[in-house]
C-alpha positions in Angstrom: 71.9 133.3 67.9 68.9 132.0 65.6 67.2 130.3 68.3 67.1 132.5 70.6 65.5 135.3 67.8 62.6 132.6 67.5 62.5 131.1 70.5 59.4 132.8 71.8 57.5 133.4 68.8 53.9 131.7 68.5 55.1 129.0 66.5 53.0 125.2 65.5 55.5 122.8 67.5 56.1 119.5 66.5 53.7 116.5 68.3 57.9 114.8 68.9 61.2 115.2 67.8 63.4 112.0 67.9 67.2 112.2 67.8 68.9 109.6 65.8 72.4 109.2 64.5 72.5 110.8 61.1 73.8 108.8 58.1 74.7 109.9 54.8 71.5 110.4 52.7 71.2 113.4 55.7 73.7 115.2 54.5 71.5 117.3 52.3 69.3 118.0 54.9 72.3 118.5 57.2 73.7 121.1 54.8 70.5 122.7 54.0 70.2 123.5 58.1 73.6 124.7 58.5 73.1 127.3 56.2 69.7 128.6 58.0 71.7 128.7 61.2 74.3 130.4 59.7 71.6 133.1 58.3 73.4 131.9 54.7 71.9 132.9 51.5 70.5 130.0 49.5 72.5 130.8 46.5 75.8 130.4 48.5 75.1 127.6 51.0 76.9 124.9 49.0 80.1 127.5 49.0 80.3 127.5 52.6 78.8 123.6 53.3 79.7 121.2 51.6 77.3 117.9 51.5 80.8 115.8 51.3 81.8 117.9 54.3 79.1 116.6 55.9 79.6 112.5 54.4 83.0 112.6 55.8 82.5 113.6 58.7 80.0 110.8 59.0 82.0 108.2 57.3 84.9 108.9 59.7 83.2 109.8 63.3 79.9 108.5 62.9 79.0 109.0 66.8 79.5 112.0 66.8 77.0 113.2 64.3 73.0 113.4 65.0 70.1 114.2 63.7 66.4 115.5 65.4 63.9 114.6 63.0 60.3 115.5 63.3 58.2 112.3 63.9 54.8 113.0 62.3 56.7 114.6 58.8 59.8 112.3 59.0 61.5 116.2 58.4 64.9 116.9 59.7 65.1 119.6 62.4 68.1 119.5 63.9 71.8 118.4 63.6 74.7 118.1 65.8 78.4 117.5 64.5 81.3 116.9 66.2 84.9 116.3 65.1 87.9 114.4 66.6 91.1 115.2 66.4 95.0 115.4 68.3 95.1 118.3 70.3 98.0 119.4 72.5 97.1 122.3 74.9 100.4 123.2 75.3 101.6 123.8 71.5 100.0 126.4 69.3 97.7 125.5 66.5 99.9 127.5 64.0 97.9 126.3 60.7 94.1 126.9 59.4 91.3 125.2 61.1 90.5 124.0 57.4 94.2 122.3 57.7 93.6 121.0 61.1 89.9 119.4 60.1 91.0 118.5 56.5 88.5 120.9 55.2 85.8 119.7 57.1 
Protein backbone atom coordinates (compact mmCIF):
# COMPACT_ATOMS: atom_id res chain seq x y z
CA UNK A 1 0.00 0.00 0.00
CA UNK A 2 1.66 3.48 -0.96
CA UNK A 3 0.97 5.05 2.14
CA UNK A 4 1.91 2.90 4.29
CA UNK A 5 5.66 2.70 2.29
CA UNK A 6 5.79 6.56 3.13
CA UNK A 7 4.09 6.85 6.00
CA UNK A 8 6.98 7.33 8.31
CA UNK A 9 9.46 8.90 6.24
CA UNK A 10 10.73 12.49 7.40
CA UNK A 11 8.63 14.25 5.14
CA UNK A 12 7.65 18.59 5.05
CA UNK A 13 3.76 18.20 5.96
CA UNK A 14 1.39 20.42 4.82
CA UNK A 15 0.37 23.59 7.50
CA UNK A 16 -3.79 22.00 6.48
CA UNK A 17 -5.39 19.85 4.18
CA UNK A 18 -9.11 20.78 3.50
CA UNK A 19 -11.52 18.20 1.99
CA UNK A 20 -13.93 19.54 -0.48
CA UNK A 21 -16.21 17.96 -2.98
CA UNK A 22 -14.30 17.65 -6.22
CA UNK A 23 -15.68 19.05 -9.47
CA UNK A 24 -14.69 18.54 -12.86
CA UNK A 25 -11.71 20.85 -13.69
CA UNK A 26 -10.17 18.01 -10.81
CA UNK A 27 -10.31 15.48 -12.88
CA UNK A 28 -6.70 16.02 -14.11
CA UNK A 29 -5.49 16.17 -10.91
CA UNK A 30 -7.77 13.24 -9.88
CA UNK A 31 -6.23 11.18 -12.63
CA UNK A 32 -2.77 12.32 -12.21
CA UNK A 33 -3.11 10.75 -8.36
CA UNK A 34 -4.65 7.63 -9.26
CA UNK A 35 -1.92 6.72 -11.20
CA UNK A 36 0.82 7.47 -8.26
CA UNK A 37 -1.34 5.25 -6.07
CA UNK A 38 -1.47 2.77 -8.51
CA UNK A 39 2.53 2.93 -8.79
CA UNK A 40 1.50 3.67 -12.77
CA UNK A 41 4.01 4.72 -15.18
CA UNK A 42 3.45 8.22 -16.45
CA UNK A 43 3.47 7.24 -20.04
CA UNK A 44 0.46 4.89 -19.43
CA UNK A 45 -1.63 6.68 -16.81
CA UNK A 46 -4.21 8.00 -19.24
CA UNK A 47 -4.56 4.09 -20.55
CA UNK A 48 -5.60 2.98 -17.29
CA UNK A 49 -7.53 6.55 -15.98
CA UNK A 50 -9.35 8.11 -17.94
CA UNK A 51 -9.99 12.07 -17.07
CA UNK A 52 -13.76 11.43 -18.56
CA UNK A 53 -13.80 8.43 -16.15
CA UNK A 54 -13.24 10.70 -13.65
CA UNK A 55 -16.06 13.74 -15.15
CA UNK A 56 -18.66 11.07 -15.18
CA UNK A 57 -18.38 9.85 -12.25
CA UNK A 58 -18.69 13.40 -11.00
CA UNK A 59 -21.42 14.45 -13.28
CA UNK A 60 -23.51 11.49 -12.23
CA UNK A 61 -22.69 10.88 -8.26
CA UNK A 62 -21.29 14.06 -7.36
CA UNK A 63 -21.37 13.22 -3.42
CA UNK A 64 -19.63 10.70 -3.63
CA UNK A 65 -16.44 12.19 -4.99
CA UNK A 66 -13.80 14.40 -2.83
CA UNK A 67 -10.98 16.01 -2.97
CA UNK A 68 -8.05 16.92 0.00
CA UNK A 69 -6.38 19.88 -1.28
CA UNK A 70 -3.45 21.48 0.39
CA UNK A 71 -4.37 24.96 1.69
CA UNK A 72 -1.21 27.10 1.53
CA UNK A 73 -0.50 25.65 -2.48
CA UNK A 74 -4.17 25.19 -3.42
CA UNK A 75 -2.41 21.49 -4.66
CA UNK A 76 -4.61 18.48 -4.75
CA UNK A 77 -3.57 15.72 -2.33
CA UNK A 78 -6.02 13.49 -2.10
CA UNK A 79 -9.17 11.94 -3.72
CA UNK A 80 -11.83 9.70 -2.85
CA UNK A 81 -14.45 8.08 -5.44
CA UNK A 82 -17.27 6.21 -4.93
CA UNK A 83 -19.74 4.64 -7.33
CA UNK A 84 -23.48 3.65 -6.98
CA UNK A 85 -25.03 1.16 -8.44
CA UNK A 86 -28.00 -2.04 -8.11
CA UNK A 87 -26.59 -4.76 -6.42
CA UNK A 88 -28.33 -8.00 -5.46
CA UNK A 89 -26.33 -10.15 -2.93
CA UNK A 90 -28.01 -12.97 -3.82
CA UNK A 91 -27.41 -13.14 -7.74
CA UNK A 92 -23.94 -13.45 -9.28
CA UNK A 93 -22.31 -10.59 -10.94
CA UNK A 94 -21.73 -12.68 -14.17
CA UNK A 95 -20.38 -9.65 -16.43
CA UNK A 96 -17.01 -7.30 -16.20
CA UNK A 97 -16.83 -4.70 -13.51
CA UNK A 98 -16.16 -2.36 -16.67
CA UNK A 99 -19.84 -3.57 -17.76
CA UNK A 100 -21.20 -3.20 -14.38
CA UNK A 101 -19.65 0.52 -13.84
CA UNK A 102 -20.07 1.46 -17.60
CA UNK A 103 -16.37 1.69 -17.90
CA UNK A 104 -15.91 3.75 -15.13
Amino acid sequence: MVTYKYQYKDRQMPAAILVAPASKHHAADMQQLAGLAYAVQPEEIEAWFDQDQFRSRIEKFPEGQWIAVEATSGRVVGVTSGMRFDFDPHAPLLESWETTTGYG
